[in-house]
N, C-alpha and C positions, 0 to 999 in steps of 0.2 A: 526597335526590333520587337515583335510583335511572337511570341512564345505559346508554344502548345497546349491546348490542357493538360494534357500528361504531365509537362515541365510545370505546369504549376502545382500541380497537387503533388506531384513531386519535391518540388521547393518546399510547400506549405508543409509537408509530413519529414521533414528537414526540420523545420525553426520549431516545432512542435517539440520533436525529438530532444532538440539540442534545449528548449528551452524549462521541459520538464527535467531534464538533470540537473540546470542550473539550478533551478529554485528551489529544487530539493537537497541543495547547497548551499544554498543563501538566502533563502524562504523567500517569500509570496512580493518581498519589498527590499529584496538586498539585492536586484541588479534589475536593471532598465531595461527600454527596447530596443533602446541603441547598441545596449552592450548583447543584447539574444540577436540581432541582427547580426551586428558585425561578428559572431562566433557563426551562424550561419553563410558565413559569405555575402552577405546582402547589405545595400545601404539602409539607415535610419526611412531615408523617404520610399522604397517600397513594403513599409509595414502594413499600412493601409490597401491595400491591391491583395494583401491575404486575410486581414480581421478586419471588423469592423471597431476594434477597443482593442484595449492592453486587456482588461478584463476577458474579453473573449479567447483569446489564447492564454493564460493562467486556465480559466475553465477548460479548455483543449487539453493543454499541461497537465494539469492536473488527474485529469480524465484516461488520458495515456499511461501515466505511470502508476496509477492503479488497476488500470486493465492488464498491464505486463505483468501486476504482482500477482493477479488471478489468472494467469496464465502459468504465469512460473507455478504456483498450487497447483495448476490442473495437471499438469507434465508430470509433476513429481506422485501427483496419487495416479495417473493410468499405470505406471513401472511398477507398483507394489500393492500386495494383497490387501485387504481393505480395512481390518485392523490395525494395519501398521501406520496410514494414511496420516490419520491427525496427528500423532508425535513425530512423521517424520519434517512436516509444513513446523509444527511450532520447534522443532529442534533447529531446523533450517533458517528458522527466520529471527529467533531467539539466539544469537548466533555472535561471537565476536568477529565475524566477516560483513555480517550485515551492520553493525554497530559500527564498524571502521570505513565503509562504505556510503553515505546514506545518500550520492547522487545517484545512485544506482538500484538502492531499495526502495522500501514502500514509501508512501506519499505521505501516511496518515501521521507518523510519530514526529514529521519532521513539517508538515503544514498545518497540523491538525489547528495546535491556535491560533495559526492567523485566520484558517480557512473561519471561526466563530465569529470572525473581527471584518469580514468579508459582507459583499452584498446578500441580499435574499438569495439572489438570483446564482450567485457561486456556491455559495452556502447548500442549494437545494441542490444543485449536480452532483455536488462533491457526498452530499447523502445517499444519493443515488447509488452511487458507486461505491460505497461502505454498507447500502443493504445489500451490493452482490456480491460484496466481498464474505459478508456473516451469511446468505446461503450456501456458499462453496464452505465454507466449513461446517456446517451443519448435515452439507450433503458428506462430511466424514465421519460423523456423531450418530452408528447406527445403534436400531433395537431400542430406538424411546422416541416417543410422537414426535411431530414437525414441531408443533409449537415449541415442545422440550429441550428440543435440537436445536433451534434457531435462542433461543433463553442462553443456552450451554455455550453456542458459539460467542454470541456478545461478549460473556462474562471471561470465554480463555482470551479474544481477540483484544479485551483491553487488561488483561492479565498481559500478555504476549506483548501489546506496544506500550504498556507502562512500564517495564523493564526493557525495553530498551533504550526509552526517553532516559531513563533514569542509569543505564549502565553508559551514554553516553555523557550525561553531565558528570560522573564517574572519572570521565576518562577513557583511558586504555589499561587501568593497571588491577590489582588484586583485588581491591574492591568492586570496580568493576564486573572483572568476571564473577566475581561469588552472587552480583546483581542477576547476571545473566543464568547461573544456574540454579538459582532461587525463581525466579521467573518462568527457568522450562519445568522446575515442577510442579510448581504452583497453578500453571496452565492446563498442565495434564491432569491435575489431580481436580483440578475445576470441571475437568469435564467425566473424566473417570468415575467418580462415585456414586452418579445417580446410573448408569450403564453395570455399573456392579450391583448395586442394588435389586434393578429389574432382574441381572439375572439370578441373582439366591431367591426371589422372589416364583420364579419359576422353577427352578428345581425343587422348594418347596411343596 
């Protein structure tokens, strides 16, 4: 039976979908193409009729569930005034919903090291999408230069996913959470003090 294009880009944003939760469950090497298929509804021998590699859809994967994270970020800063914006992304995602979650959250805390252990060739998409991900929060970090902002985002963004890595090996319990609200301050206050600064610097 010979299928529509529609029905396959259809299909293909299926096995993507379903395949970027896995992995972000079971990382980059804890479930096969047999097993992303057969959770897609498809057999093992139509994997090829959508990628050209397993590689190629991780890259997809991967791709996907960072784009959603910057999405989910953009939703939440159009709703609220623009001071509010960066604490309310790292309260959000600093979070023991996201910690108890992670097929469903960011990409980066939960692939990050394999993605180093990856080809060139994944290794450089997956940068890609972690320089878009430090301009959207940069674009939260008003009243100090681009470069400033973009310095400021790095440093809350691996503030933000080193406390969750870390509130997950954690657990779920006490320690845990004191990880996590160590984390949302230490994030804000990373980015807070030179934005404080400029301004006594102008009232002056």
């Amino acid at each position: 039976m010979r299928y529509s294009k529609e029905h396959k880009q259809e299909t293909h944003a299926r096995i993507v979908k379903k395949a970027s939760v896995r992995l972000r469950e079971k990382g980059a090497h804890g479930i096969g193409v047999a097993d992303l298929m057969k959770e897609a509804g498809l057999t093992h021998g139509g994997f090829y009729a959508h990628f050209d590699s397993r590689e190629a859809l991780v890259i997809e994967a991967f791709g996907y569930a960072m784009d959603r994270a910057a999405e989910h970020w953009r939703n939440m800063a159009a709703d609220i005034p623009p001071e509010k914006r960066l604490s309310t992304i790292v309260d959000s995602y600093v979070s023991a919903a996201h910690r108890d979650d992670p097929g469903r959250g960011c990409a980066v805390p939960t692939l990050g090291a394999e993605i180093a252990r990856e080809s060139a060739k994944t290794r450089k998409a997956f940068a890609a999408k972690l320089d878009q991900m430090i301009d959207l929060v940069a674009d939260q970090i008003p009243d100090v230069p681009r470069k400033t902002a973009r310095r400021l985002a790095m440093g809350t963004m691996a503030t933000m996913m080193g406390a969750l890595v870390m509130s997950r090996v954690a657990g779920s319990g006490e320690m845990s959470d004191e990880i996590l609200a160590s984390g949302r301050e230490a994030a804000l206050a990373r980015a807070a003090k030179p934005v404080a600064k400029k301004a006594r610097a102008k009232a002056n």
